[in-house]
N, C-alpha and C positions, 0 to 999 in steps of 0.2 A: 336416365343414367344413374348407373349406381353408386353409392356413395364411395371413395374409395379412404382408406388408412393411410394416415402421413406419420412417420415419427420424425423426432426433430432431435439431432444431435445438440450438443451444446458445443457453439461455436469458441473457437481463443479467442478471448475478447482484448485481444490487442496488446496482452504486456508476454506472451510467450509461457507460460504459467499453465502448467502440466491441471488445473483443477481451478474449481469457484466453489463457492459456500452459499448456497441457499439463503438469503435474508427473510423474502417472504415472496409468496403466491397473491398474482392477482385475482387467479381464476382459481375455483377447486373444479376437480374433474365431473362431468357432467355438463358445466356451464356452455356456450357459446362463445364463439372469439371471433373479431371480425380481423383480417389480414394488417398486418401494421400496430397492433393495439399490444398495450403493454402484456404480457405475459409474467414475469418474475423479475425480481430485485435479486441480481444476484453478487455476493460479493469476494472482490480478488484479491489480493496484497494491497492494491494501493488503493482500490475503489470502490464504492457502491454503486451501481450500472444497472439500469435499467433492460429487459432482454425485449425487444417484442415478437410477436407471434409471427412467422413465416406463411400461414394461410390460415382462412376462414372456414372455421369447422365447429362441432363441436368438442370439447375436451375429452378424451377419453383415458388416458392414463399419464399421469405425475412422476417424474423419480424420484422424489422422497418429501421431506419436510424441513421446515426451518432450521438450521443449523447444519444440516445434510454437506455433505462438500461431494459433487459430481466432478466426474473424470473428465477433461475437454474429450471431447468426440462420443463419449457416451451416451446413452439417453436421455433427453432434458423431459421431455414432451412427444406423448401420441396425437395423433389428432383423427377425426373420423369428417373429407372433406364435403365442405357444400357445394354442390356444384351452383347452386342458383344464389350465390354470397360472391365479392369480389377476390379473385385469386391471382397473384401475381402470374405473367406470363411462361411460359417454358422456356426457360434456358436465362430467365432476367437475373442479374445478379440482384442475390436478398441481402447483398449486405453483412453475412455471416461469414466466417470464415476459421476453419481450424488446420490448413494444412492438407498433408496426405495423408494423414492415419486414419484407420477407421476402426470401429468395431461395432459387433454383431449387438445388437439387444437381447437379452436373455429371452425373450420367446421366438427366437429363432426367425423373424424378419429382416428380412437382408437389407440392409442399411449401407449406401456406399455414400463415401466422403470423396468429395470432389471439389477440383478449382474455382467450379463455376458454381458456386452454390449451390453443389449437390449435396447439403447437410440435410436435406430432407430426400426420402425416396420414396418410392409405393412399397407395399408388401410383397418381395421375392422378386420385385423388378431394380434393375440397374438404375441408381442416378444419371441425369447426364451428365455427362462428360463435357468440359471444354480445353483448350487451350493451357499447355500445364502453366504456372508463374507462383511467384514465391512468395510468400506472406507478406504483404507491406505493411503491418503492425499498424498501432494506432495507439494513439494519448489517451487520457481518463476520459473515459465514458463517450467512448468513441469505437466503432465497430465499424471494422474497413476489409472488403476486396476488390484490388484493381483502385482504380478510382474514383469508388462508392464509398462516400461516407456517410453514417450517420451519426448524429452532434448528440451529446446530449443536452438535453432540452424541459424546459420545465413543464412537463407534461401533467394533464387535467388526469385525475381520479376519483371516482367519485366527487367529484367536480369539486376538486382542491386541485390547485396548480402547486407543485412543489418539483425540485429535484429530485433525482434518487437520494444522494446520502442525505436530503434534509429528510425526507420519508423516514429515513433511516436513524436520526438522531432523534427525530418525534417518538419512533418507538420505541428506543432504550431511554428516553426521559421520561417516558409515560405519559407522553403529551397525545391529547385528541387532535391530528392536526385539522379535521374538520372544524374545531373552535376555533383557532388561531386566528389571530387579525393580520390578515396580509400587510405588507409595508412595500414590496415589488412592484415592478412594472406591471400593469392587466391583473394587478391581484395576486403575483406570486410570492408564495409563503415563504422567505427566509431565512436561511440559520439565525441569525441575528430576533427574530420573530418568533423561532420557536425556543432556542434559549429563554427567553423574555416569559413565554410564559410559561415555561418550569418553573421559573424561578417565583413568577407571582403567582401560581396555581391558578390559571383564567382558565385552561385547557386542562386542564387533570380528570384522572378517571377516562381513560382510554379503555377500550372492550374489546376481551379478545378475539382475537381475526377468527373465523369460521373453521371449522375443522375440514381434512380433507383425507382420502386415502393414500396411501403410501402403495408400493409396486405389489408387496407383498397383499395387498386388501385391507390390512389393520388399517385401523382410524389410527389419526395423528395430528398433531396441532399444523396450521396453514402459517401460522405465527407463536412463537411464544407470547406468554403474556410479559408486560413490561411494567413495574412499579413506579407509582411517581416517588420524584427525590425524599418525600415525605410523607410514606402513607399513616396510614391512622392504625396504632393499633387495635389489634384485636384477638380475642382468644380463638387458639386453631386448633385443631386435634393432629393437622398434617405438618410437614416440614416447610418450612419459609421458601418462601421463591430466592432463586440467588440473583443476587443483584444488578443489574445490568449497568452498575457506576464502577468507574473502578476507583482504587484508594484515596486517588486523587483529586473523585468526584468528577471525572470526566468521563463522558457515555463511551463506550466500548462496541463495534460494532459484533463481532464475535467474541464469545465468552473465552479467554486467553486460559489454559491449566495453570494451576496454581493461584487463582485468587480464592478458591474454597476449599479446604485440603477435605476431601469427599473419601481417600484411600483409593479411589478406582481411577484407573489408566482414562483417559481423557485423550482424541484426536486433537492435535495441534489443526491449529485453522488460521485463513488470513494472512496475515501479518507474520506469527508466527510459524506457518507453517514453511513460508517464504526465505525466512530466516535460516531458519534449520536447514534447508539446500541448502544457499549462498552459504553457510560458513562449512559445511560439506566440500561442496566444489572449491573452494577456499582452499580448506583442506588441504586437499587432494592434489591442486595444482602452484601450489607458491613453495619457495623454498626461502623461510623467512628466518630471518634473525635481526636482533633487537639491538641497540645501543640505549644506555641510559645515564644523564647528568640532570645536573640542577641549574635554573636557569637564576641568578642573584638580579630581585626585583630591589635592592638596597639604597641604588641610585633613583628612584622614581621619586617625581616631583609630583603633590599633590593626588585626590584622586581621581584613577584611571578605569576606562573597561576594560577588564584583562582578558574576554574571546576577542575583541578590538584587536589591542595588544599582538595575542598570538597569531593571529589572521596576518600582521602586519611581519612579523617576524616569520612567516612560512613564508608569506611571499617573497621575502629580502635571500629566504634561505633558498628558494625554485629560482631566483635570477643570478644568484651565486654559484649554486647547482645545479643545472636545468635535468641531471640526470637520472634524478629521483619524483622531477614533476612530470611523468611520461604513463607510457602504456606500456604493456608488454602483449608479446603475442608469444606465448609458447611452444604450440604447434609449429609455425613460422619460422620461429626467434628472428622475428623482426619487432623491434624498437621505437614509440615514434616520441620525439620531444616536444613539448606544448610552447608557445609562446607565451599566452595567456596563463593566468592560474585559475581553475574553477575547485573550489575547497567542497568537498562532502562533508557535511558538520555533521557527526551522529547525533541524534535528537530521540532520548528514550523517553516510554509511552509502557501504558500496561496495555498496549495490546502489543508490543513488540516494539523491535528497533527499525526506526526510518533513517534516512540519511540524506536528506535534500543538498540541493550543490547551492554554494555560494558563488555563485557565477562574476566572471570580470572581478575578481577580488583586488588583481594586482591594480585598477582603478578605482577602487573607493578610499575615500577615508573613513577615520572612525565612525563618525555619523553615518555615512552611507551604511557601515560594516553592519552597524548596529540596526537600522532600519530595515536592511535587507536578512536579517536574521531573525526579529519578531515578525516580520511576516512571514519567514515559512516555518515559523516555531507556530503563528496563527494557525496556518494551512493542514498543518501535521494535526494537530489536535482537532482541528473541524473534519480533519479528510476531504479535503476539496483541494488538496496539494496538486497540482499535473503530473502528470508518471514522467513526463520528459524532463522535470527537476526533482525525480531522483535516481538520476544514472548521468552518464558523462562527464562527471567529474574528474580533475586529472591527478589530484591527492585526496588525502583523508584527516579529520582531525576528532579527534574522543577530547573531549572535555570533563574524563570521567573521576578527575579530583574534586568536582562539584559534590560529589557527596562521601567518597572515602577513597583511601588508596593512594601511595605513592607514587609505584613506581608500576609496568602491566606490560605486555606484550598484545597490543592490538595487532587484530587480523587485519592483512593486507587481504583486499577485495579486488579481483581479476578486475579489467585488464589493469588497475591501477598498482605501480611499483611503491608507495609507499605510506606510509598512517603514522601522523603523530597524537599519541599519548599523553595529554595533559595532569599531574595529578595533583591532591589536594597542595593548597597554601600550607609553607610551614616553618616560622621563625628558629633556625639553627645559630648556634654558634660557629661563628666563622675564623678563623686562625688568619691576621693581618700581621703587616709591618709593624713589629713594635709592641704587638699584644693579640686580641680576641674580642672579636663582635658580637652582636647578634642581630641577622641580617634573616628579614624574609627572603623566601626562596619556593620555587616551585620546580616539582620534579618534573623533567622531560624524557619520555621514551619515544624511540622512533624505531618502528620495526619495516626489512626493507625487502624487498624480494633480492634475495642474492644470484640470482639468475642473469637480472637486469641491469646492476649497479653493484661497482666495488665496494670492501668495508673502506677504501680512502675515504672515495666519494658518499661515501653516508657519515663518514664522521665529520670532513668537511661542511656538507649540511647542517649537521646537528651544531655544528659552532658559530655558522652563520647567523644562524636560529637564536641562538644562545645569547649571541653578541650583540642583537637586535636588540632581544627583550634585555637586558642590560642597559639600554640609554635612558637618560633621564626621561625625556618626553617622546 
């Protein structure tokens, strides 16, 4: 039997996200793959995901190289199959899934996208076809159709057991995770583990990954290479490698424009890339306007957490309001009110902005507020955050006087009607009975879709708001 050609679409890997970005190749073309085995790292707005191979073949053609961002349904992967190597059955679901769209391969091999796992096909032959049904998406590092999941998992490579994003932070720290001393269950290598040894240099001196061909035939890196936090210098005749930390010395998983001013146009990736839609469709679909006052912190006793603080005051101001802690449907203009409050706290990052939800808000106290806010400020910075805690939120809050800024017009993000605006702390003189103070103060902006909710009802809110963070304790 003859061998036959498989190509391999790259599947949605479960956040709906038109594209992924290449981290790195396990295989370069040529190699062997057996059915099931990791294939690429590839990474979305929220995650680094491991992809694996759909049959057992050898490799035969790559779409592109590290840093690369492929189109969902595009070409991920050729393969040339083995019949006497194990292959999943016809018609089994693999697990992948992008929908209905498809598209052709540039060398003219018909590739059809289908329900049933027709993300792979023969050459000029039709996928099969099943039963149509509609994407049931899936959490971080998780790839689903129907009722097929696959978890992610701390998979052996080169016999290291690691996740995808710790692979992934091993290589923008420049760590060997081959040296790493496990600390995991069965020997799995840790964030916590591979931190640890950046930081002591046990694992430094990583090597870069093998090279591979790109679509076109040019040779190209399988990985960029990655610096440790502290290389040695030395004299170069060439130009420095750009850094893979960002400002803030935190690893980056895609290199974000604007940490090198290089003069040349730079493809937004990742995080960013994500970004730049959402506040597009943002755009496009809210009709917002803004109110803004100052909230008098004069009467506070002792000291306070002030995101505590304002968490507590949105909530006081969604059960006063309920009009403003809602969804909206525009298409529809149907309206729904939340019971609960879950807060989207923006959380900024040089590789972009995230926005985890503070879920059950209106049942915490300070402590809880606080506790459950360094842990997804942890999560954000390691990316190990869930993609299901960052959407479903039913308001929003910017914190964005933590480093400058009065007063702002934050974007309302579909379907939520509304975002408050925190900005910096600022001792004014205040005009009382009798004379003149000087009272700290923090400026408050709320901007509201006016589609969904009157300017009564937003100013209402905003005094609610107001009058909260005015109590002593």
């Amino acid at each position: 039997m003859a061998n036959t050609k498989k190509t391999f679409l790259l599947p949605d890997l479960g956040e709906g996200l038109p594209d992924a970005t290449i981290v790195e190749w396990y295989v370069k073309e040529g190699d062997t793959i057996r059915l099931d085995d990791n294939l690429v790292s590839m990474e979305t707005a929220k995650a680094v995901v491991d992809v694996p191979s759909p049959v057992s073949g050898k490799v035969v053609r790559l779409a592109g190289a590290a840093g690369d961002v492929i189109v969902t349904g595009k070409m991920l992967a050729e393969f040339e199959i083995d019949p006497s190597m194990p292959q999943r059955a016809e018609g089994q679901d693999t697990g992948h899934h992008h929908g209905a769209g498809s598209h052709a391969p540039e060398d003219g091999d018909k590739v059809v996208a289908s329900d049933e796992g027709g993300v792979i096909s023969d050459a000029g032959e039709e996928a099969p076809k099943g039963e149509a049904r509609a994407d049931s998406g899936t959490v971080v590092g998780a790839m689903q159709s129907s009722d097929a999941v696959r978890s992610e998992q701390a998979v052996a490579v080169g016999g290291v057991k690691a996740m995808p994003a710790v692979r992934a932070m091993a290589r923008k720290l420049g760590v060997d995770i081959a040296r790493v001393r496990a600390s995991g269950a069965d020997g799995v290598v840790t964030m916590d583990d591979v931190k640890r040894a950046a930081a002591d240099g046990s694992a430094s001196g990583i090597a870069p990954s093998a090279r591979v061909k790109g679509t076109g035939g040019a040779e190209l890196p399988a990985s960029r290479p990655h610096p440790s936090p502290a290389p040695q210098a030395a004299p170069s005749m060439t130009a420095p490698a750009r850094s893979t930390l960002s400002q803030g010395g935190k690893p980056m998983r895609t290199q974000p424009p604007g940490v090198a001013a290089s003069g040349q146009p730079e493809q937004l990736k990742g995080v960013r890339r994500n970004m730049a839609r959402v506040m597009a469709d943002a755009h496009a679909k809210v009709v917002p306007t803004t109110l803004c006052d100052d909230a008098d912190l004069h009467a506070w006793l002792g000291k306070q957490d002030i995101t505590a603080r304002l968490v507590r005051a949105i909530v006081a101001a969604c059960k006063t309001v309920p009009a403003l802690n809602a969804w909206f449907d525009g298409e529809t203009l149907t309206r729904t009110l939340h019971p609960h409050v879950d807060i989207g706290i923006a959380v900024d990052t040089e590789d972009g902005l995230f926005v985890p939800a503070l879920r059950n808000a209106d049942m915490l106290d300070g402590t809880g507020v606080r506790g459950a806010i360094q842990r997804l400020r942890a999560q954000v910075e390691d990316r190990t955050i869930p993609a299901t805690e960052l959407s479903g939120y039913t308001i929003s809050l910017s914190n964005f006087g933590m480093f400058a800024g009065r007063y702002a017009t934050p974007v309302v993000v579909p379907p939520c009607v509304a975002i408050i605006g925190a900005g910096k702390l600022s001792h004014d003189v205040v005009a009382v009975m009798g004379g003149i103070e000087v009272h700290r103060r923090m400026p408050i902006s709320l901007t509201f879709d006016h589609r969904a909710c009157t300017g009564g009802e937003a100013a209402r809110f905003l005094k609610a708001l107001l009058d909260d963070m005015a109590l002593p304790q």
